[in-house]
C-alpha positions as CSV (number, residue, x, y, z in Angstrom):
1,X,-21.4,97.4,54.2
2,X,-20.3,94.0,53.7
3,X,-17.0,92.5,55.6
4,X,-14.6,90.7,53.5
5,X,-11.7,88.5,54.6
6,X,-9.2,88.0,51.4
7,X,-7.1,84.7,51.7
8,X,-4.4,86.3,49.2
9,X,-3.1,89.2,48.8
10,X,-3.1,89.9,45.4
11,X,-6.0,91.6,43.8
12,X,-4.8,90.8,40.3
13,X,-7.4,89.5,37.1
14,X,-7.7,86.2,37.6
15,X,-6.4,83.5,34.6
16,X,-7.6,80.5,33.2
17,X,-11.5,80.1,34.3
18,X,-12.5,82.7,35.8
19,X,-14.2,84.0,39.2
20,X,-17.8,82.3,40.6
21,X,-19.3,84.0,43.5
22,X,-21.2,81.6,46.2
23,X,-23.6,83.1,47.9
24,X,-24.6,81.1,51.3
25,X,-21.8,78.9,51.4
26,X,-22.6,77.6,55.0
27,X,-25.1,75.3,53.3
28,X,-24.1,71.9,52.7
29,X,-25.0,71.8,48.7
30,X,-23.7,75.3,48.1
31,X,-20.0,74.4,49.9
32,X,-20.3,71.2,47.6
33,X,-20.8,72.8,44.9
34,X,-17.8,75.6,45.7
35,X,-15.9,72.5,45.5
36,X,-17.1,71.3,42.1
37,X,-16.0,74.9,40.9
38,X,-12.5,74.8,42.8
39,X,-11.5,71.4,41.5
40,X,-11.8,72.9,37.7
41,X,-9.6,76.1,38.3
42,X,-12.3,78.7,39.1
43,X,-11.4,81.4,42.0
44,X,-13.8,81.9,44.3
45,X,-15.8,84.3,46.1
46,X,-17.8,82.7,49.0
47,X,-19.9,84.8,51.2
48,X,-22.5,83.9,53.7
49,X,-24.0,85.3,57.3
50,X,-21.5,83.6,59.5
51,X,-18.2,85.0,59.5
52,X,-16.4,82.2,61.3
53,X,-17.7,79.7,59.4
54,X,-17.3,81.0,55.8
55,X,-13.9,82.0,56.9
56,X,-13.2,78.3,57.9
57,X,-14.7,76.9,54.6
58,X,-12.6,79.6,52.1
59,X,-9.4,77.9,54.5
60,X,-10.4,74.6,53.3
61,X,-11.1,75.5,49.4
62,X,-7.8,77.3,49.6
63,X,-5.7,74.9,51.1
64,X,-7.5,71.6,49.2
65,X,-7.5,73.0,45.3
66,X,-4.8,76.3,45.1
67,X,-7.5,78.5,44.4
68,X,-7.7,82.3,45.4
69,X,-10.6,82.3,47.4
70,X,-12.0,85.4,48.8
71,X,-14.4,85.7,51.9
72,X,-17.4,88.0,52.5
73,X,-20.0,88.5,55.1
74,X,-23.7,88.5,53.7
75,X,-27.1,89.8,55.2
76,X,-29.4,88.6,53.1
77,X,-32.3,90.7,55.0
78,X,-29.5,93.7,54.7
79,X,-31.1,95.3,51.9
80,X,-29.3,98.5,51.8
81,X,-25.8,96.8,52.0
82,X,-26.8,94.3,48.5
83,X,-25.1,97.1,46.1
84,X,-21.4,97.0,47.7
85,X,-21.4,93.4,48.2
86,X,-22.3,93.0,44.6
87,X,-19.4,95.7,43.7
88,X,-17.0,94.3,45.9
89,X,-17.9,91.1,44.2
90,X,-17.3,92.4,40.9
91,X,-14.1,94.2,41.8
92,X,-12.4,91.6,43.7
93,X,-13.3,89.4,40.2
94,X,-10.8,91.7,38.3
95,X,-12.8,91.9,35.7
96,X,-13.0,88.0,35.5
97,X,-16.7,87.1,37.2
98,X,-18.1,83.9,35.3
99,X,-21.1,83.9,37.4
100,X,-23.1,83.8,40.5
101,X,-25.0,80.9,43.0
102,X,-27.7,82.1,45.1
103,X,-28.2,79.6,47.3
104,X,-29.0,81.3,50.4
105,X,-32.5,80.6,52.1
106,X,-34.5,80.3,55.1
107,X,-37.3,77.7,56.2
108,X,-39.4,78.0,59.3
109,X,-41.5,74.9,60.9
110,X,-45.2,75.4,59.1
111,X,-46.6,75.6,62.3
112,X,-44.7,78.5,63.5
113,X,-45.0,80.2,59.9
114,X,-48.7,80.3,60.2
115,X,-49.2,81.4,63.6
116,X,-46.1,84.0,63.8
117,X,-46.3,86.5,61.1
118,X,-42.6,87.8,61.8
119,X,-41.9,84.0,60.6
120,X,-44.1,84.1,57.4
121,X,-42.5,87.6,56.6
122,X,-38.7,86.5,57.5
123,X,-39.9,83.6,54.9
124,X,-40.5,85.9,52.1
125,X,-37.8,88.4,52.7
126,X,-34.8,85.9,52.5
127,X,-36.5,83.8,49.8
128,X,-37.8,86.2,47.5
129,X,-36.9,89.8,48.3
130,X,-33.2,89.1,49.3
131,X,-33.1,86.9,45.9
132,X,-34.5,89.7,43.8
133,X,-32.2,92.4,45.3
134,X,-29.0,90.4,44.5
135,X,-29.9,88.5,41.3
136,X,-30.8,91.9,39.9
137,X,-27.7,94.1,40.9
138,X,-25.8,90.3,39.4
139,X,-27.7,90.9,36.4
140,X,-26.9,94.5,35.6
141,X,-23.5,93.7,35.9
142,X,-23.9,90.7,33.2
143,X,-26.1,91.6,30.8
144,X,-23.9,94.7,29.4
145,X,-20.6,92.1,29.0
146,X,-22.6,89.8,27.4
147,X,-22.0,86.7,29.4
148,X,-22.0,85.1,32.9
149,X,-24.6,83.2,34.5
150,X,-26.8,83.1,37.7
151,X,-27.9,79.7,39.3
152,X,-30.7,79.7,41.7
153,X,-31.4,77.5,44.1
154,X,-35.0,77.0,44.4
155,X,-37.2,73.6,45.8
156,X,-39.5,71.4,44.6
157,X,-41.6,72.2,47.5
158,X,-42.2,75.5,45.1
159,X,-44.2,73.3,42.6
160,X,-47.3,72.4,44.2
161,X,-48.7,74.2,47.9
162,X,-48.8,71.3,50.5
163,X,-50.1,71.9,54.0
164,X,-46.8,70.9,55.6
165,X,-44.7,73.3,53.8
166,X,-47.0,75.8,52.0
167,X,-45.4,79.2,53.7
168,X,-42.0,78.2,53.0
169,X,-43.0,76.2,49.1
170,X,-44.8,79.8,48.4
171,X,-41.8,81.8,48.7
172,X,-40.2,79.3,46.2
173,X,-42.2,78.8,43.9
174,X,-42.2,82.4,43.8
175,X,-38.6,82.4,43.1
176,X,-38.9,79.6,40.4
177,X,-41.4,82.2,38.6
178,X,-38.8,85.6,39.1
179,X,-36.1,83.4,37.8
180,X,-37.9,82.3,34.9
181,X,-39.3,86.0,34.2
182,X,-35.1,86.7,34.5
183,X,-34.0,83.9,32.1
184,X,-36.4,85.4,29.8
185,X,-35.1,88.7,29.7
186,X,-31.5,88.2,29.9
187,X,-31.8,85.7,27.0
188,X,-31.1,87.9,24.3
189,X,-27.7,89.6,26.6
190,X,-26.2,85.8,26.7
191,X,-26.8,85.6,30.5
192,X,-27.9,82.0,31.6
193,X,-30.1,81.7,34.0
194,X,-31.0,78.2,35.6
195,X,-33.4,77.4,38.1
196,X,-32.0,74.3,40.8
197,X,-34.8,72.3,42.2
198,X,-33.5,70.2,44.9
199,X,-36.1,67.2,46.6
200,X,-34.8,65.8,49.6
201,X,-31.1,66.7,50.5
202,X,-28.8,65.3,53.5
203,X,-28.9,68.4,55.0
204,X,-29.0,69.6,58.5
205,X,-32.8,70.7,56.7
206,X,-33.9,67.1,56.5
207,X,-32.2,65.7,59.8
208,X,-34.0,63.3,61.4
209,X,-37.0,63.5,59.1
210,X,-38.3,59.4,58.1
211,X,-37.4,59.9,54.5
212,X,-36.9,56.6,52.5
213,X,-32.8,56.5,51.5
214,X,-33.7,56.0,48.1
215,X,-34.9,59.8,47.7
216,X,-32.3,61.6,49.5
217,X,-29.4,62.9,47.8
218,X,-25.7,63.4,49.2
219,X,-25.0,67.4,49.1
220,X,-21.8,66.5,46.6
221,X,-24.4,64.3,44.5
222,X,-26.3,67.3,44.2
223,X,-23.5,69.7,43.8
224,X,-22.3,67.6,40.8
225,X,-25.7,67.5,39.1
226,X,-26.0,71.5,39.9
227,X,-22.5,72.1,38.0
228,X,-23.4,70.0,35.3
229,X,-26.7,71.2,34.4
230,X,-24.8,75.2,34.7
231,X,-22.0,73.9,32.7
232,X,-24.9,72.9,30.1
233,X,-26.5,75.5,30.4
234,X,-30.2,74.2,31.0
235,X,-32.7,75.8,32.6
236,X,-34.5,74.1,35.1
237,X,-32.9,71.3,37.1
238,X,-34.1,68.9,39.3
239,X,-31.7,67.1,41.8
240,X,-31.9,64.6,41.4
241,X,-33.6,64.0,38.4
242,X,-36.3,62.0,39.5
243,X,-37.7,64.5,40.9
244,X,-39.1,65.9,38.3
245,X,-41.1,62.7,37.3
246,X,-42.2,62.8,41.2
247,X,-43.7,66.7,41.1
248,X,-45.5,65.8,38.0
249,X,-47.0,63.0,39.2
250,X,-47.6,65.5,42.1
251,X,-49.0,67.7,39.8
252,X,-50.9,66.0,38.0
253,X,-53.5,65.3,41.2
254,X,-56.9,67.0,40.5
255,X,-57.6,69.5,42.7
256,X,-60.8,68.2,44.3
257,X,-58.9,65.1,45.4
258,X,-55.7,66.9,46.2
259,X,-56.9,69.2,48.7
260,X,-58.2,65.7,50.9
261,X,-54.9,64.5,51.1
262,X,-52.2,65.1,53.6
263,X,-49.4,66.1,51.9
């Protein structure tokens, strides 16, 4: 079971806009972005694996915007407790859930990926199973109302394999492809689906790497381009934008030359 932490005592439908759920809220562009959705009247539901600290960040939201904000405790490689966290999500909405961010994930150095299996397998359950497991229990709650959206946080690391990254870039590019296989089905129910690709991020994920300035992104940079692009309902983002020109220039490298280059 999932542990909750309510900052209000009222379990009443929400009014106005109406209830997001944020799922791994600990990371920087996902409490960003619980902030781009608190600013313009959504509730909240924020959930993540440390309880102090999602606690501590539902305060905050709280106290900053006047928004009921609910706390919950998520395992993401807790498979059998993904159904009552999704219920309790959905019940603690009232009725009102306008959609979900998964933006939870899990990145191991390539070295230790590919020498530790445990790594590698960690890799794939939080990136592709745990994503499948909620998206999908999210989805059967949407698809019947007709509305609602799911936003997934993917990577651009997902677009092409690179020997520095290819264990971690192979779980998300196959999250890129489950979304899209998603989007595509709950087309026809009126459920959004968009797929976030974020390059470089000042996150505690890209600390002390030697990345030019120029290509790295603020987390509320990003979380402002994420709420945009779910607000317009597109459905594949790349944050910033010119990352998508970068991974097609990426891409576009033939094979035969790509696989000489160190990447």
């Amino acid at each position: 079971m999932s542990g909750s932490v309510a900052l209000t005592t009222t379990a009443a439908p929400v009014t106005g806009p109406g209830t997001v759920v944020l799922v791994g809220v600990t990371s920087a562009i996902v409490r960003a972005l619980a902030a781009e959705f608190a600013q313009r009247g959504h509730d909240l539901i924020v959930a993540a694996r440390d309880v102090e600290e999602t606690n501590a960040i539902a305060s905050d939201l709280d106290v900053r915007y006047g928004v009921r904000v609910v706390a919950k405790t998520f395992e993401a490689e807790a498979f059998a407790s993904h159904a009552a966290f999704v219920d309790e999500c959905v019940r603690d909405a009232g009725g009102a859930l306008d959609g979900v961010v998964v933006g939870f994930g899990f990145m191991e150095e390539q070295s230790v990926a590919q020498t530790k299996f445990d790594a590698a397998k960690r890799t794939i359950d939080v990136n592709v199973a745990a994503v499948m497991s909620v998206c999908e229990r999210f989805a059967a709650h949407f698809a019947p109302a007709r509305r609602g959206f799911i936003a997934g946080i993917s990577s651009v690391a997902g677009d092409r394999g690179r020997q520095s990254n290819y264990i971690y870039g192979a779980t998300k590019a196959a999250m890129s492809a489950y979304l899209q296989g998603l989007r595509n089905r709950l087309q026809p129910e009126r459920v959004h689906v968009v797929t976030i690709k974020p390059g470089f991020v000042d996150t505690k994920g890209t600390w002390g790497l030697p990345l030019p300035a120029a290509l790295v992104a603020t987390p509320e940079r990003a979380a402002r381009d994420i709420y945009r692009a779910i607000a317009a309902k597109k459905d594949v983002v790349y944050v910033p934008w010119f990352w998508r020109y970068i991974m097609l220039l990426v891409c576009a490298i033939p094979e035969w030359q790509f696989k000489k280059m160190k990447m």
